[in-house]
Structure formats: structure tokens, C-alpha cells
C-alpha positions as CSV (number, residue, x, y, z in Angstrom):
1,X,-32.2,-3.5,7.3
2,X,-34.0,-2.7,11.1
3,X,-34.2,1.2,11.4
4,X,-33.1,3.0,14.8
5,X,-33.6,2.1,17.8
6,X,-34.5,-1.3,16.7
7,X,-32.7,-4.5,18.2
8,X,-30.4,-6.5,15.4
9,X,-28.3,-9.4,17.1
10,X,-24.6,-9.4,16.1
11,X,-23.9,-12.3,14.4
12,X,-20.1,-12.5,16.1
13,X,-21.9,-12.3,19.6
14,X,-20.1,-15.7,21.6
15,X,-17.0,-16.1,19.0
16,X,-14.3,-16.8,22.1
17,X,-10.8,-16.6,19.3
18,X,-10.1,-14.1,16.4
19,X,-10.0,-16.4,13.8
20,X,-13.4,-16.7,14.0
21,X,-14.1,-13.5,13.6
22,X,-15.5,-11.9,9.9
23,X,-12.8,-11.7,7.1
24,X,-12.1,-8.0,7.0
25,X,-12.9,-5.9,3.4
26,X,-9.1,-5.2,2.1
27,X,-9.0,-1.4,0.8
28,X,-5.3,-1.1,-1.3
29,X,-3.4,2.7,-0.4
30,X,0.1,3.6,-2.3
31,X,2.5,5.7,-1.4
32,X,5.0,4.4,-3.7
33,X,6.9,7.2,-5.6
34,X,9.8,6.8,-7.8
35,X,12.1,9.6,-6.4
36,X,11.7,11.6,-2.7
37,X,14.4,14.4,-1.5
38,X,15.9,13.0,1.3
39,X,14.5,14.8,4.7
40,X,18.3,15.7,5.7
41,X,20.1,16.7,2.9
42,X,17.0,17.6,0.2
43,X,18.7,15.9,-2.0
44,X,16.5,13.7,-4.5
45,X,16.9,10.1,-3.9
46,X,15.3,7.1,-6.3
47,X,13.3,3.9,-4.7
48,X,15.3,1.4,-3.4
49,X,12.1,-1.1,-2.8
50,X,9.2,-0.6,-1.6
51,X,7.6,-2.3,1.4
52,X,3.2,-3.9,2.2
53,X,2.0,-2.5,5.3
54,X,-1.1,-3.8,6.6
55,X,-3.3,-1.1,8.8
56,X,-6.7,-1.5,10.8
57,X,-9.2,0.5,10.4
58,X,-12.9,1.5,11.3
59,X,-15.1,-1.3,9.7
60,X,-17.8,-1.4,7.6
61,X,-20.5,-1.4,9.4
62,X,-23.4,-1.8,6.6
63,X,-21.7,-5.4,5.8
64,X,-20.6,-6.2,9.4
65,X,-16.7,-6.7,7.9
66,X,-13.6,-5.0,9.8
67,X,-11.4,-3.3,7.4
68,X,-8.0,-3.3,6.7
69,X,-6.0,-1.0,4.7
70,X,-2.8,-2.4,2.7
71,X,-0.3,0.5,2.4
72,X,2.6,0.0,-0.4
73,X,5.1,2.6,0.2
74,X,8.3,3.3,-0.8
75,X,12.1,2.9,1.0
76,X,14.6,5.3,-0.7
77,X,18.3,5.4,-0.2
78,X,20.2,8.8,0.1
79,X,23.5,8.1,-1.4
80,X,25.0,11.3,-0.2
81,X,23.8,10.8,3.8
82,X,23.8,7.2,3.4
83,X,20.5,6.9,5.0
84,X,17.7,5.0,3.9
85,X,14.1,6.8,4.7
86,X,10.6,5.6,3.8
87,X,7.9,8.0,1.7
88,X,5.6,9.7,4.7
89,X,3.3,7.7,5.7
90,X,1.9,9.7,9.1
91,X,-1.1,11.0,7.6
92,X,-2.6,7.5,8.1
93,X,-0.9,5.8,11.3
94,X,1.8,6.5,13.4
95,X,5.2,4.8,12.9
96,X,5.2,1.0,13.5
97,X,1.7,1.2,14.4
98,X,-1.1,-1.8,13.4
99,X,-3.6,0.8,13.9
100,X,-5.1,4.3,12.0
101,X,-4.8,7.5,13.5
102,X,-9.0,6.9,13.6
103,X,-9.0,3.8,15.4
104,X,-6.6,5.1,18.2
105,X,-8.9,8.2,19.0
106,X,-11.8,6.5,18.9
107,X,-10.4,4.0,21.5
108,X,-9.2,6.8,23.8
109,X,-12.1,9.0,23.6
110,X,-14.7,5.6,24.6
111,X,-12.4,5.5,27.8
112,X,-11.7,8.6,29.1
113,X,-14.7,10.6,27.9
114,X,-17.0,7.6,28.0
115,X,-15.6,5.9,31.2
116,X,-15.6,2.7,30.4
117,X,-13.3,-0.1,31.4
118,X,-10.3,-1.1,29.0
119,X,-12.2,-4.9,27.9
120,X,-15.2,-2.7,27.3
121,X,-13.8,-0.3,25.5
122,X,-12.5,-3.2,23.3
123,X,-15.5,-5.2,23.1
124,X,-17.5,-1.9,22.2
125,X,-15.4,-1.0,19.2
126,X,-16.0,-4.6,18.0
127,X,-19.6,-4.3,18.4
128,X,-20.3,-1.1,17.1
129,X,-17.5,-0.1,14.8
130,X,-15.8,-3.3,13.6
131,X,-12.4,-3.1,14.7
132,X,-10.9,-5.3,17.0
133,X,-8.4,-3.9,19.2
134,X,-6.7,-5.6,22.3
135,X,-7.6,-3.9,25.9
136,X,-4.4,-3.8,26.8
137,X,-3.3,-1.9,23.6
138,X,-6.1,0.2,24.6
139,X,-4.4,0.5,27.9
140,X,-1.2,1.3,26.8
141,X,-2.7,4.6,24.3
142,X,-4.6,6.1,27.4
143,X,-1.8,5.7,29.4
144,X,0.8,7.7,27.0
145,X,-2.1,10.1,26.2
146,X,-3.0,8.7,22.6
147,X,0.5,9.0,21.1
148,X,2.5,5.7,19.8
149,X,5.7,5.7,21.8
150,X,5.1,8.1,24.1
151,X,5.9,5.8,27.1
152,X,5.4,5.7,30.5
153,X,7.0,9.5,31.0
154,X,6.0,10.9,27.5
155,X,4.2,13.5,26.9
156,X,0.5,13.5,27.8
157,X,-2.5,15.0,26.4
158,X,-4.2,18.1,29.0
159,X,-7.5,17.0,30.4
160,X,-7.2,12.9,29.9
161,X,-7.0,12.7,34.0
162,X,-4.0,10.2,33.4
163,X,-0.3,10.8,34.5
């Protein structure tokens, strides 16, 4: 393994379409409990199935491989509400989100604190932290400040320079 400062190619260095890219290293998270209290009522509530969530996050960068984490997690049904909720899952991602908490902060903070331009903000998280994130997804975190679903008039983060 080359110590620091010296120069190691990267093997992916010319690959034009994802599916070229390295198969990622698959880590396996549950959240998948047998009973939750409902967040409305408090009521306890059992599992009514429970549903595979893939997330991307930071790679490995000893082996080279992106990582992905595969998050089974619980639905549950409140009978009394008649509501169905899922087991929290924020502590990873936000909701509906293909991305960590990790990955998203490390995108925003290589463009507004580093400066660089959204395709090299994606092609340096690639290179140096295996993750491969589109540059207009990147786009679209700066612009509502870091926060999933934000949106164009959300609320934004003091100091990003954006808004």
C-alpha cells in the first residue's frame, strides 16, 4: 500500500457508465421490532410487515468498494388511529432519501466550504470517498441548505451564501 503523499492511480479513472463501476461492500442494519407505540396516540401497535431499504454510504476506501447499507425496518399499523407508521429510521437518512446523513454533508461542505463546482464535487467524492452521487443531486442539497425536502423556499442553513 503507497504511504502519503505518494501517487496510486484509481483503477475506475475513464469508466464513462455506472455499471461499470466497483460492486459496492453490502453492510445489513435492522430496525425491525415486533411492537412500537404509535407516535399519535402512544398506543402500542404490532408489525404489520416490514420493508428492505437500500442506503449509500461513505465507501471503503482500503478496498476501493462503495458501500451500501441495507436497512430492514418495520411498518406498524395503529388500529386505534388507523394509521400505519414505520420504526424511526432518521438516525441514518432522511425520509425517502438514497443517501446517509454522512454522504449529504460531505457533499455540501466540498461545495460551499471547498468551492468547487457541482460535477467536481461529484467526481471528488467518487475519487476520494467512494460514493457516487449525481451533481445535480448535489445541486439540489446546496440549494435547500442540506435538508431533504426543503425546496426551493425551505428553510436554509446561516452562512451557506445560498438563498
Amino acid at each position: 500500500m503507497p504511504g502519503p503523499g505518494e501517487y496510486r492511480a484509481d483503477s475506475t479513472e475513464g469508466i464513462t457508465r455506472v455499471e461499470d463501476l466497483p460492486r459496492a461492500k453490502v453492510a445489513k442494519q435492522s430496525r425491525n421490532y415486533r411492537k412500537r407505540p404509535c407516535p399519535k396516540c402512544g398506543r402500542s401497535c404490532y408489525r404489520n410487515t416490514t420493508v428492505l431499504r437500500t442506503l449509500r454510504d461513505v465507501g471503503d476506501l482500503v478496498s476501493g468498494r462503495p458501500r451500501e447499507i441495507h436497512l430492514t425496518y418495520s411498518q406498524h399499523y395503529c388500529s386505534k388511529c388507523r394509521r400505519y407508521f414505520n420504526a424511526d429510521t432518521s438516525d441514518l437518512a432522511p425520509p425517502k432519501s438514497h443517501y446517509t446523513h454522512r454522504v449529504i454533508a460531505l457533499a455540501v461542505r466540498v461545495v460551499v466550504e471547498d468551492g468547487l463546482p457541482y460535477r467536481a464535487a461529484s467526481w471528488h467524492l467518487w475519487r476520494d470517498h467512494r460514493v457516487f452521487v449525481p451533481y445535480a443531486t448535489i445541486q439540489n442539497w446546496v440549494e435547500a441548505g442540506g435538508k431533504k425536502g426543503a425546496g426551493a423556499h425551505g428553510p436554509r442553513l446561516p452562512g451557506l451564501g445560498v438563498g
